[in-house]
C-alpha positions as CSV (number, residue, x, y, z in Angstrom):
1,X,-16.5,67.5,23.4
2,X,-15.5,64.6,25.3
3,X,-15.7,60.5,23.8
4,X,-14.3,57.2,24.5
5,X,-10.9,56.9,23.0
6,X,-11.5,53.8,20.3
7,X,-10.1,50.1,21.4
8,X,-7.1,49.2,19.0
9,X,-6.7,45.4,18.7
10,X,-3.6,43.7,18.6
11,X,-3.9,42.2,15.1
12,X,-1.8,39.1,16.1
13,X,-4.7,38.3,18.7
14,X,-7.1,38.7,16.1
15,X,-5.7,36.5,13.7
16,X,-5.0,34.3,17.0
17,X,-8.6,34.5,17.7
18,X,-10.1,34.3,13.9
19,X,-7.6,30.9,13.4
20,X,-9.6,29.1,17.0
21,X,-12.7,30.1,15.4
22,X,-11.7,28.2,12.2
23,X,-10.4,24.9,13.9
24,X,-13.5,25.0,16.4
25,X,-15.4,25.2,13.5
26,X,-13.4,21.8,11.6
27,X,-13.4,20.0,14.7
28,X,-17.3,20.4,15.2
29,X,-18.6,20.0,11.5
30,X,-16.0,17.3,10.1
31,X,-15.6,13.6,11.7
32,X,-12.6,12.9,9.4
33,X,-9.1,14.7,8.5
34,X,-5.9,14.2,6.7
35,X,-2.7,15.0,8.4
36,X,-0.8,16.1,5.4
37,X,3.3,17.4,4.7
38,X,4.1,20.2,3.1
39,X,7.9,20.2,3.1
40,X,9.4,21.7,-0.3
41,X,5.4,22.8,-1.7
42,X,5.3,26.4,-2.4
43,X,2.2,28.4,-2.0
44,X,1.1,28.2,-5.7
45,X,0.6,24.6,-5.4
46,X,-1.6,24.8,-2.1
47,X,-3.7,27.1,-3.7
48,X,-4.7,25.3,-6.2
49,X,-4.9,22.8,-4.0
50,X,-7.8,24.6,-1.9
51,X,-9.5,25.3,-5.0
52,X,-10.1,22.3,-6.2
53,X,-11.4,21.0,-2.6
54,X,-13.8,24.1,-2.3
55,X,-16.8,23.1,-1.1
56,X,-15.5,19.1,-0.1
57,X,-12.7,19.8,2.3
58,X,-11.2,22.8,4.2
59,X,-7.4,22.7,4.6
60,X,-5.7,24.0,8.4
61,X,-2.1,24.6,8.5
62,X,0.2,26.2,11.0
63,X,0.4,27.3,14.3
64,X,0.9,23.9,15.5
65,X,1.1,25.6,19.6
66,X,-2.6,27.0,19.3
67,X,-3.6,23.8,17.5
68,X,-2.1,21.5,20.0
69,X,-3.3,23.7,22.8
70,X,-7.3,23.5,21.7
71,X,-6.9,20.3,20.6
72,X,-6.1,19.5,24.3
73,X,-8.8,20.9,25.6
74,X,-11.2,19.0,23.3
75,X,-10.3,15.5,24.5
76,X,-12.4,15.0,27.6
77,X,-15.5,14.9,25.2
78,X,-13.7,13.0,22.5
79,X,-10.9,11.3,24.1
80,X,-9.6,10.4,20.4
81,X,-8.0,13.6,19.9
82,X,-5.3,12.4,21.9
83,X,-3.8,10.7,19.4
84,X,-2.9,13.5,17.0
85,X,-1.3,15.2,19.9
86,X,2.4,13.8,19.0
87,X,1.9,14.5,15.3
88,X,1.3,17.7,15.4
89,X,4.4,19.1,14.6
90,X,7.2,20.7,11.9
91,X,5.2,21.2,8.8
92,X,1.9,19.5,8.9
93,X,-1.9,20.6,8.5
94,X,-5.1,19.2,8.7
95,X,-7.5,18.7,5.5
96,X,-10.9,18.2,6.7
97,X,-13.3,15.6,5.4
98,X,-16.7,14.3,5.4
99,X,-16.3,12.9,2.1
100,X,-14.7,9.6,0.3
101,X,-11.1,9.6,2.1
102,X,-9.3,7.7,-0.6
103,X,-10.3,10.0,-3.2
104,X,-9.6,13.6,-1.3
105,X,-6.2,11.4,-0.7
106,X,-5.4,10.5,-4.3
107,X,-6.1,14.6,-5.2
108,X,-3.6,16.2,-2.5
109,X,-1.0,13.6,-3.0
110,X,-1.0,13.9,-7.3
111,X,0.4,17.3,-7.7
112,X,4.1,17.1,-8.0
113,X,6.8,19.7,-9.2
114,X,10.0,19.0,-10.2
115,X,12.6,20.8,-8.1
116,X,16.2,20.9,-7.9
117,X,18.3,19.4,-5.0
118,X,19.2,21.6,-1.7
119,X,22.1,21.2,0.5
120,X,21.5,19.5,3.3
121,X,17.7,18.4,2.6
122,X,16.8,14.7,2.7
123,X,17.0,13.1,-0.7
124,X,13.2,11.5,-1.3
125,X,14.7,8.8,-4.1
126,X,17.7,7.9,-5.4
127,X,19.3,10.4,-7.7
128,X,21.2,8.7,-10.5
129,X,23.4,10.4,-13.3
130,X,23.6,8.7,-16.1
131,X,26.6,7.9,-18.5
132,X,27.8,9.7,-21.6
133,X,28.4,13.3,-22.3
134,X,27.6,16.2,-20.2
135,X,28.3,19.3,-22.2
136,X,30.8,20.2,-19.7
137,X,34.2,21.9,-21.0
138,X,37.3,20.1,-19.1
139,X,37.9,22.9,-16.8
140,X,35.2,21.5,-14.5
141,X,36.7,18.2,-13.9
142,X,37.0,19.1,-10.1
143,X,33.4,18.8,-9.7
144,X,33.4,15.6,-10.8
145,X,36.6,14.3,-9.1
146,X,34.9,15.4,-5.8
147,X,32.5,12.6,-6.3
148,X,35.0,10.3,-7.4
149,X,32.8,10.3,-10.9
150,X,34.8,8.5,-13.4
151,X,35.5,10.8,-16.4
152,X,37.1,11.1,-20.0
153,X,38.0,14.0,-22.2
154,X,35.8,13.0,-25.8
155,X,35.9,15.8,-28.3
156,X,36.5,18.6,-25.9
157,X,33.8,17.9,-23.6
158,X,33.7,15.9,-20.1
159,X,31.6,12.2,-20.6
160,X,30.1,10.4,-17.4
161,X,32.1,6.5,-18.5
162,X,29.6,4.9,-16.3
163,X,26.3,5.8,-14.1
164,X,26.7,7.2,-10.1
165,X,24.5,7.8,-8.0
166,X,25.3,10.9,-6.3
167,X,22.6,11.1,-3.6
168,X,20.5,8.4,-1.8
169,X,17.3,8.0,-0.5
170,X,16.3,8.5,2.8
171,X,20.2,10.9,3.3
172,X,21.2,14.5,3.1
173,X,22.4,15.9,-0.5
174,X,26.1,17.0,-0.3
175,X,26.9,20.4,-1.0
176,X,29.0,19.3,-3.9
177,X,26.3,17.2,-5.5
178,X,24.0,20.7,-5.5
179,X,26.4,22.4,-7.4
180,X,27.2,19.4,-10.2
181,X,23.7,18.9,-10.6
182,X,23.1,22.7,-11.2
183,X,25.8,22.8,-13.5
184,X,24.1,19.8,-15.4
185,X,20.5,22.1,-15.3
186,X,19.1,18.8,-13.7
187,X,16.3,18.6,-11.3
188,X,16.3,14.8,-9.8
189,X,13.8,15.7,-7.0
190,X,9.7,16.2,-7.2
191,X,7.9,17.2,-4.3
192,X,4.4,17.7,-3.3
193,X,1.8,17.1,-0.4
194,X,2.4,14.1,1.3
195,X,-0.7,12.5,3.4
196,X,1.0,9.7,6.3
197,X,-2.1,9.7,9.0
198,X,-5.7,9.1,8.3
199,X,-8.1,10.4,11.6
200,X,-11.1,9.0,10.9
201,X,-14.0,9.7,13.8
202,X,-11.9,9.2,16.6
203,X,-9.7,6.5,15.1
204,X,-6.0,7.6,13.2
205,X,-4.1,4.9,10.9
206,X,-1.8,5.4,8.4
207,X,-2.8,6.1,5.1
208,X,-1.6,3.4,2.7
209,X,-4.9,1.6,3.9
210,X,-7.0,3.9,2.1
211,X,-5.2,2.0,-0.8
212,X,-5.7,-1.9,0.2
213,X,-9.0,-3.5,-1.4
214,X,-11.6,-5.5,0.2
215,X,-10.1,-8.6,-1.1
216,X,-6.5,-7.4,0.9
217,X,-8.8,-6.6,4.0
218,X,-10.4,-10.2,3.8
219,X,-6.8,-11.9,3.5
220,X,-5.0,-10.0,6.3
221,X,-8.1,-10.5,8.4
222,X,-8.2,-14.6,7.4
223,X,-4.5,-14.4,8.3
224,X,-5.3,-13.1,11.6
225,X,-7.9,-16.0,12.8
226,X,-5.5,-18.7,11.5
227,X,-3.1,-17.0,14.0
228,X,-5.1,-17.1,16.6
229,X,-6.6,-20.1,15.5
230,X,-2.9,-21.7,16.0
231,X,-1.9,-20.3,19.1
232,X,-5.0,-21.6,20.9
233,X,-4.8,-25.3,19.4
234,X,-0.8,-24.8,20.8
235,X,-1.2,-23.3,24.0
236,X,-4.6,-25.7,24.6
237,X,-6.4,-22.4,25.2
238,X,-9.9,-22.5,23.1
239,X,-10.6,-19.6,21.1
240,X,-14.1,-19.4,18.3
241,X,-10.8,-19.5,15.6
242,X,-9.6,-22.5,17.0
243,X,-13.1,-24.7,17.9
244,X,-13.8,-25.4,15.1
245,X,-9.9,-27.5,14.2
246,X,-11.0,-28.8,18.0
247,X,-14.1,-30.6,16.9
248,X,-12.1,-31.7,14.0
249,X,-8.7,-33.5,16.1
250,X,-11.4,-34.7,18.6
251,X,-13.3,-36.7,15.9
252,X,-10.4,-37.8,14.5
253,X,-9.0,-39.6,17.5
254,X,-12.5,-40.5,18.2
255,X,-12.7,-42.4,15.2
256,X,-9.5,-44.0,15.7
257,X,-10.7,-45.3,19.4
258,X,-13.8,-46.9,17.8
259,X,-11.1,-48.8,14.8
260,X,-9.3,-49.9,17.8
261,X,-11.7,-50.8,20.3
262,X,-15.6,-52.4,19.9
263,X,-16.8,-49.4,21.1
264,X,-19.0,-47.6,18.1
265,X,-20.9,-44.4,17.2
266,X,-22.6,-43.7,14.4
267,X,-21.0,-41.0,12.7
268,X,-18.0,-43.6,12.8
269,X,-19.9,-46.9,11.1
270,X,-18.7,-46.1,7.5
271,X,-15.2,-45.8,8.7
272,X,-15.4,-49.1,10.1
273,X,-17.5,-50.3,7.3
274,X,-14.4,-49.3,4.7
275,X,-11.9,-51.4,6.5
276,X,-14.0,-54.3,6.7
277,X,-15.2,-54.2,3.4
278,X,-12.3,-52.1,1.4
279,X,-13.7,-53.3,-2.3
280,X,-16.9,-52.8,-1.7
281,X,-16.4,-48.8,-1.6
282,X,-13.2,-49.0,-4.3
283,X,-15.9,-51.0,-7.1
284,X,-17.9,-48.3,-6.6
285,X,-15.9,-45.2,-7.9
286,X,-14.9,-46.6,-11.0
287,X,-18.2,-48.6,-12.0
288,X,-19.6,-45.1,-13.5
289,X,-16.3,-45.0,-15.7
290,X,-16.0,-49.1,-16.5
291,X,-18.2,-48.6,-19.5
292,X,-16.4,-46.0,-21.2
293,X,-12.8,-47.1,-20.4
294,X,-13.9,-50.6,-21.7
295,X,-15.3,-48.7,-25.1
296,X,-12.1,-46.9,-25.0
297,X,-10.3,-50.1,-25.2
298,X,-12.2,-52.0,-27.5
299,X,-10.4,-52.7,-30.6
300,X,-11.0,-51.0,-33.9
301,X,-12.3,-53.0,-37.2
302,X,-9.5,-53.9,-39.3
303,X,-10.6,-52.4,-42.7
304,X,-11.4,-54.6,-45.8
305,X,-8.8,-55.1,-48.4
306,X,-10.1,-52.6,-51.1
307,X,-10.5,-54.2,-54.6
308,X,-8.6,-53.2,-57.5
309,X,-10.2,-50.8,-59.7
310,X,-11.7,-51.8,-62.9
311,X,-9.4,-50.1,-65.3
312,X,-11.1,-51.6,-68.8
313,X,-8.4,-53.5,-69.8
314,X,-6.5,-56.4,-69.3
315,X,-2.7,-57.1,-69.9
316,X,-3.3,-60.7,-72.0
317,X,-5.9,-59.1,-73.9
């Protein structure tokens, strides 16, 4: 009995194979994704995480080579790919969106757990001990001196005399912090999903402007057009910002000409009008108001001597 030896299938190409199928499948149905951080998030938290996006968003992490390399091959027919090409990297994933961006945002980014410092990792705030006792016994001064932590001996137990901080944002914990921190039971850091790029069909931004308001879109856009406005009124380069303070200078030196000169235009006759005839147009704005400031003026009625009570009774009866 003779038969064909069954294929066996290297399982990494499957899985290699099965994750392609996945991302094709993003890339094609979603116009919008997240670039989120994981750093520090164990794999409790993301799965909670996918379940409560079920059915709104599918999450994509890992294998940043095979990402990068189909990615790659998508951007001739939608050149704005490109752009997540230098992003992809360390620990990041893609969440997957058709949705309301802010909100899907405002879910990954609100579960936090409280963790304890690591050597070597990059504090995210300011870690701060406070002052007053620690429960420490005196034996473990050295801990403290290491960190040139002022200390006092106060009933057999080590007190902090004034608040250190002990790591700072944006630098590497010591070694030595770690292991006073331990001994404290104190866990300065939380950490959870972060979200810093926004791709939104065929555009990326970062993604604190999923948190500015139409009235901060308006402003920042007004900013812009006086910009321009000013630098085209400067450089005597017109620009639609800057026509419109054009028409305005030109009149105005217009209507200085015509003050100046006997030349005259109509939109200019008033102006000439008010210098030749200056109380003409200054009786007018206060006539309204004449009558009431004179009422307001107008003296009061001195009040009538009362008359002394008849009391029935005189003092020379």
């Amino acid at each position: 009995m003779s038969g064909e030896a069954p294929v066996v299938q290297n399982p990494r190409k499957v899985r290699k194979a099965r994750y392609i199928t996945k991302l094709k499948d993003c890339l094609d149905n979603y116009k919008s994704a997240l670039m989120i951080n994981i750093d520090f998030v164990g794999s409790k938290q993301m799965q909670l995480l996918r379940a409560s996006l079920r059915g709104r968003a599918v999450i994509l992490m890992g294998k940043n080579t095979i990402m990068r390399k189909y990615i790659r091959e998508r951007i001739p027919t939608n050149p704005g790919y490109e752009s997540l090409l230098p992003l992809i990297k360390n620990n990041i994933g893609l969440v997957f969106c058709n949705g309301d961006l802010a909100q899907i945002r405002k879910e990954v980014i609100q579960e936090k757990i409280p963790a304890a410092a690591k050597t070597g990792a990059i504090a995210p705030k300011d870690c701060i001990i406070p002052a007053g006792p620690t429960g420490l016994d005196p034996g473990q001064t050295s801990f403290f001196q290491a960190l040139n932590i002022g200390t006092k001996i106060v009933k057999g137990s080590i007190e902090i005399m004034t608040p250190v901080t002990i790591a700072e944002k944006g630098k590497k914990v010591s070694s030595s912090a770690v292991a006073l921190l331990n001994k404290l039971n104190v866990k300065p850091f939380e950490y959870g999903i972060t979200v810093d790029w926004v791709y939104d069909n065929g555009s990326l931004y970062q993604a604190f402007i999923l948190d500015m308001t139409k009235d901060d879109l308006t402003s920042r856009f007004f900013a812009g057009v006086n910009t321009i406005a000013a630098i085209g009124l400067e450089i005597g380069y017109p620009t639609l910002a800057s026509l419109p303070h054009s028409f305005t200078n030109a009149f105005r030196k217009l209507v200085a000409i015509t003050l100046e000169t006997d030349y005259m235009f109509p939109e200019a006759a008033i102006f000439k009008e008010m210098l030749a005839n200056p109380g003409a147009f200054a009786s007018a704005a206060p006539a309204a108001g004449g009558a009431a400031v004179a009422a307001a003026k107008a003296p009061e009625p001195e009040p009538e001597p009362e008359e002394e009570a008849d009391m029935g009774f005189s003092l020379f009866d």
